[in-house]
Biotite code that builds the C-alpha atoms (Angstrom):
import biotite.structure as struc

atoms = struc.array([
    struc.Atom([167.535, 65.064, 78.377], chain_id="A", res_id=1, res_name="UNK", atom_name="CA", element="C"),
    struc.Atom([170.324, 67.168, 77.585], chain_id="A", res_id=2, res_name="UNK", atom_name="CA", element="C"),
    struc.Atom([169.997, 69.121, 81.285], chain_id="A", res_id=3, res_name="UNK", atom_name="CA", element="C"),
    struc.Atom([170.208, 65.657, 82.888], chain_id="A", res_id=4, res_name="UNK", atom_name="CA", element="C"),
    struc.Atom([173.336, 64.782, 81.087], chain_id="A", res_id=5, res_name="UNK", atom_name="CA", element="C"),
    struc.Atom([175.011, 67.971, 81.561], chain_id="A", res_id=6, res_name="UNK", atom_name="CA", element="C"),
    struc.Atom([174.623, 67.270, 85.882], chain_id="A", res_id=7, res_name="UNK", atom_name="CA", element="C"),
    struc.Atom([175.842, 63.938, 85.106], chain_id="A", res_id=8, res_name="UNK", atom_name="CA", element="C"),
    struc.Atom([172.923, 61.640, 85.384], chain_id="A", res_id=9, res_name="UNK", atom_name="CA", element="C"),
    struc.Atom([172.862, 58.994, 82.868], chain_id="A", res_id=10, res_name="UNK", atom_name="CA", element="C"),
    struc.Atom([169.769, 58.555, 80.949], chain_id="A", res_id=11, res_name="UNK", atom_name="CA", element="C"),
    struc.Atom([168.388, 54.846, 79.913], chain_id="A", res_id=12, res_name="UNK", atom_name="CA", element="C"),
    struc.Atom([166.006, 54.100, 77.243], chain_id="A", res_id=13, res_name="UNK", atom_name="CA", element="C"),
    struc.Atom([163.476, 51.091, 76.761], chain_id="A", res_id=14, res_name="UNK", atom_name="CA", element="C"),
    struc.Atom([161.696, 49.661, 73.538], chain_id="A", res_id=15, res_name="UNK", atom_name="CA", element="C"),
    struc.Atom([159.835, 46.809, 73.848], chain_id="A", res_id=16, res_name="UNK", atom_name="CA", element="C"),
    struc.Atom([158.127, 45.499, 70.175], chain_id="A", res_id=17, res_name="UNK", atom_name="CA", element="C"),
    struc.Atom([154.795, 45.221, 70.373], chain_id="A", res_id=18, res_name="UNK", atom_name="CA", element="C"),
    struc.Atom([154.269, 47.204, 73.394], chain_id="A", res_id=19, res_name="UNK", atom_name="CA", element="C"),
    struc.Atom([152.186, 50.293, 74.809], chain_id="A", res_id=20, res_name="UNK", atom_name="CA", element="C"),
    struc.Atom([154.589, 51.297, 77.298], chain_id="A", res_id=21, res_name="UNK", atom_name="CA", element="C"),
    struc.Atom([155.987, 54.663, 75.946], chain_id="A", res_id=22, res_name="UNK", atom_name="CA", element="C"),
    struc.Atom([158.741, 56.425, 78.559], chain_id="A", res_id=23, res_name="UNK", atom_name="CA", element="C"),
    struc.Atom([161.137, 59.165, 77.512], chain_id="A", res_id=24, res_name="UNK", atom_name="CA", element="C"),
    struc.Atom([163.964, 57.697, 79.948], chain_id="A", res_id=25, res_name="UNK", atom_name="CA", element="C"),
    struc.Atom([164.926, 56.512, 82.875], chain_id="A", res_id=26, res_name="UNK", atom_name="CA", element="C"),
    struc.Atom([167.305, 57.775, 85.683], chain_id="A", res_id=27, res_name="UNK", atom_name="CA", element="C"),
    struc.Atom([168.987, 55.584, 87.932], chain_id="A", res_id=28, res_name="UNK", atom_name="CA", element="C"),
    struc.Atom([170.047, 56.255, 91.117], chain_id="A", res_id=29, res_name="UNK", atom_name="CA", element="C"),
    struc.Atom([171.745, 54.381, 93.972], chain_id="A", res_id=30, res_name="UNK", atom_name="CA", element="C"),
    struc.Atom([168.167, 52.752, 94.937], chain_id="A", res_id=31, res_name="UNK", atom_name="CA", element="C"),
    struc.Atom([165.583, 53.739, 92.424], chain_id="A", res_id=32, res_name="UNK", atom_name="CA", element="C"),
    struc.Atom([165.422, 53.271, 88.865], chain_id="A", res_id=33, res_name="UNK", atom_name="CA", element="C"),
    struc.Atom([163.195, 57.121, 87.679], chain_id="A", res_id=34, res_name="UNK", atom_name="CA", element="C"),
    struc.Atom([160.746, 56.987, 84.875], chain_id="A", res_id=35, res_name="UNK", atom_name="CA", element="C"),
    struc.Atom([161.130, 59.964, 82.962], chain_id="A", res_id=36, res_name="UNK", atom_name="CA", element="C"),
    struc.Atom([158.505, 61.569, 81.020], chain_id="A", res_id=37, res_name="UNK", atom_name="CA", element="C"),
    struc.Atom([158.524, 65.154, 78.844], chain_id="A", res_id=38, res_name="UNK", atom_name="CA", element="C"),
    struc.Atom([154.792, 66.219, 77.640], chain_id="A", res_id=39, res_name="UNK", atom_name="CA", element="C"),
    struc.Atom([154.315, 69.005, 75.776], chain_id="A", res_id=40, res_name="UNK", atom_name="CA", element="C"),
    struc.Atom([150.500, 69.180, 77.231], chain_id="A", res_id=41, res_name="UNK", atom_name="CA", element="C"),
    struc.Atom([148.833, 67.827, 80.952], chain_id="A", res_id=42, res_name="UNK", atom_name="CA", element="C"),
    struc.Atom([147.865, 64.258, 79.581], chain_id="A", res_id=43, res_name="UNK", atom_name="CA", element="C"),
    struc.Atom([147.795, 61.774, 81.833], chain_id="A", res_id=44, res_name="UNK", atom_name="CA", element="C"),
    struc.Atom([150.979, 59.717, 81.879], chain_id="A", res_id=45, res_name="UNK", atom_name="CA", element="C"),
    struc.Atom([149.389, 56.085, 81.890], chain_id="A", res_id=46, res_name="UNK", atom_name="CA", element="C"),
    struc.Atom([152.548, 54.559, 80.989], chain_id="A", res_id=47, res_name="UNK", atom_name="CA", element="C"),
    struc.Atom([154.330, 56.318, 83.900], chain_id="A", res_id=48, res_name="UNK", atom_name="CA", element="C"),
    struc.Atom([151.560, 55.374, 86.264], chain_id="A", res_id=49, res_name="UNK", atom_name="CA", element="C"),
    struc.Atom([151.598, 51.659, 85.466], chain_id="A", res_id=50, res_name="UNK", atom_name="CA", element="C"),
    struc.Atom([155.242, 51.611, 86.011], chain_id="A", res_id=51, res_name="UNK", atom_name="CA", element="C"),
    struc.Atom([155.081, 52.820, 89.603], chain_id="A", res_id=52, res_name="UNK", atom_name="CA", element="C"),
    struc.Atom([151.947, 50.661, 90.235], chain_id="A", res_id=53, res_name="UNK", atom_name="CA", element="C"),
    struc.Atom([153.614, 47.132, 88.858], chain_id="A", res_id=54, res_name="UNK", atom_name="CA", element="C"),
    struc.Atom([154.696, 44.719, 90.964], chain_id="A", res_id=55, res_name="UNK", atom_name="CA", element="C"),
    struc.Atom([157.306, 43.645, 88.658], chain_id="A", res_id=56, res_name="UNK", atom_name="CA", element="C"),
    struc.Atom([159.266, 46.898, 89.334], chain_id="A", res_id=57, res_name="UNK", atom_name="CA", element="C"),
    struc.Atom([160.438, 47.371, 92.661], chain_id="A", res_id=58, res_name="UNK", atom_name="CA", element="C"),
    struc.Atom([162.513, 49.579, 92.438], chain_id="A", res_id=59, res_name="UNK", atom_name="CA", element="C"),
    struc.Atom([160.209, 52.257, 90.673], chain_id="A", res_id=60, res_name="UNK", atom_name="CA", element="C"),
    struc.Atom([158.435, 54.013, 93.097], chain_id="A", res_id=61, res_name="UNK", atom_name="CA", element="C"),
    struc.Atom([157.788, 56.589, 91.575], chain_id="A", res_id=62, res_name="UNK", atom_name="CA", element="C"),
    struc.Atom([158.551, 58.790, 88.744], chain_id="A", res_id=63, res_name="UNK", atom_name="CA", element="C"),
    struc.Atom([158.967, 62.557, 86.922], chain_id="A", res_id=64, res_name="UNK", atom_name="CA", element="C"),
    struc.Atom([156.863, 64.701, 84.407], chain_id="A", res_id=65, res_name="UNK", atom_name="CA", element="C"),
    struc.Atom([158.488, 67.653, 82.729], chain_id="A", res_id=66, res_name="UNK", atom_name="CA", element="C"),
    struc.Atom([156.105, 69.807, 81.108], chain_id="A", res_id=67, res_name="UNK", atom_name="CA", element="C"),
    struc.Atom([154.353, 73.379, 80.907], chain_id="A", res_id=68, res_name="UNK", atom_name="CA", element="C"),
    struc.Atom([152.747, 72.944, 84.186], chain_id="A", res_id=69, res_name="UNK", atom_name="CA", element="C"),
    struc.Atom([153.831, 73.351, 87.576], chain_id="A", res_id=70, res_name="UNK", atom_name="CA", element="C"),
    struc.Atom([155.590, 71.545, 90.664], chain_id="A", res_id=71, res_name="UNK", atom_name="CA", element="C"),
    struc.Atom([153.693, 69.173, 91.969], chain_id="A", res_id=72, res_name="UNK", atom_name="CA", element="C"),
    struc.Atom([153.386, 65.713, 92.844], chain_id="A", res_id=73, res_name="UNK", atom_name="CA", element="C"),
    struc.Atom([150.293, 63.231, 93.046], chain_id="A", res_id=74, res_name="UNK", atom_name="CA", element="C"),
    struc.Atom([150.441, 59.382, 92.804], chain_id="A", res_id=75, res_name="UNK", atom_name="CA", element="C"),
    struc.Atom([153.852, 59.346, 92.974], chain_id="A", res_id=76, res_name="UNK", atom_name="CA", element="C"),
    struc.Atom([153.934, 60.977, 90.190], chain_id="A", res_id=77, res_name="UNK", atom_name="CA", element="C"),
    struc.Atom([156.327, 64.471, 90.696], chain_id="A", res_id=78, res_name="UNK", atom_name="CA", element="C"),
    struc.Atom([155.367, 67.335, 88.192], chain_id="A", res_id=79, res_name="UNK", atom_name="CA", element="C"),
    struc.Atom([158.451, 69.893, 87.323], chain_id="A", res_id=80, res_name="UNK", atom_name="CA", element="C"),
    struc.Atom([158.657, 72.730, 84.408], chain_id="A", res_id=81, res_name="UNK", atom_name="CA", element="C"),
    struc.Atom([160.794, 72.363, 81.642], chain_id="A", res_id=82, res_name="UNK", atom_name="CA", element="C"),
    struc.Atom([163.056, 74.866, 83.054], chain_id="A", res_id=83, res_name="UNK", atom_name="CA", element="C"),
    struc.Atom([163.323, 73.104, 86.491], chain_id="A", res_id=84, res_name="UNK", atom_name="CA", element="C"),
    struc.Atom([165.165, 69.837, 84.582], chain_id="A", res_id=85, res_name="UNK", atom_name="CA", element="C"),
    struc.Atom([168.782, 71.520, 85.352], chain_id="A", res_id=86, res_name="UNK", atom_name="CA", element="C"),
    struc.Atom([168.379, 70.931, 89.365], chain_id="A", res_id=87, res_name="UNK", atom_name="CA", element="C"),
    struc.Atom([167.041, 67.261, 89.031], chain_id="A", res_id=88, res_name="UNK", atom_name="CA", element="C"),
    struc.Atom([170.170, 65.967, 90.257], chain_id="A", res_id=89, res_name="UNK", atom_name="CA", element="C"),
    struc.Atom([170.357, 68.069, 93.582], chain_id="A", res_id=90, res_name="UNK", atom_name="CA", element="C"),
    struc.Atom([166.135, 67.411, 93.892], chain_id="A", res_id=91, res_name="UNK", atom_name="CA", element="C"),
    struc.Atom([166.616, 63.208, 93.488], chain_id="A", res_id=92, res_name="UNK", atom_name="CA", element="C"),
    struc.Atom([169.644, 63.225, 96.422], chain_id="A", res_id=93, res_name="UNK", atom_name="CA", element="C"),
    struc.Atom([166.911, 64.822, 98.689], chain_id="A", res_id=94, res_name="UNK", atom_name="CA", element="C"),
    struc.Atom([164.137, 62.155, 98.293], chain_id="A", res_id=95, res_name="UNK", atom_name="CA", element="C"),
    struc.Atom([166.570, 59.400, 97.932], chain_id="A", res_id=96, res_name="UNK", atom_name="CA", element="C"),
])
């Protein structure tokens, strides 16, 4: 989180009571709203994946795992290493 606020992104967070859903953050950006997950193993990110498949959220279309693995992306789903976080900003104006 802190390499996304030092490049000037600003981070969102979402509790809901009684509810599943589990995100880190969120980044916004001039037409997507970004769930953000950090995983300290390769779990499957449910929560991230019903995001980008809901209906209810059009403007998540996909979303960003930072963990110990390595660039990637499947399902929508883009896979970065930890260390990658401090170019996020200059990677989301590309696919945006």
């Amino acid at each position: 989180a802190e390499a996304f606020v030092k490049q000037g992104l600003g981070l969102f967070y979402y509790k809901k009571e009684n509810s599943t859903l589990e995100e880190d953050f969120f980044v916004r950006t001039q037409n997507n709203l970004i769930p953000v997950e950090v995983k300290s193993n390769s779990d499957q990110s449910k929560s991230l994946s019903s995001l980008i498949k809901n209906e209810n959220y059009s403007d998540i279309s996909y979303g960003i795992k930072l963990g110990d693995f390595n660039v990637g992306n499947a399902n929508n789903i883009y896979t970065f290493p930890y260390f990658c976080a401090f170019k996020m900003k200059e990677y989301l104006k590309k696919i945006n």
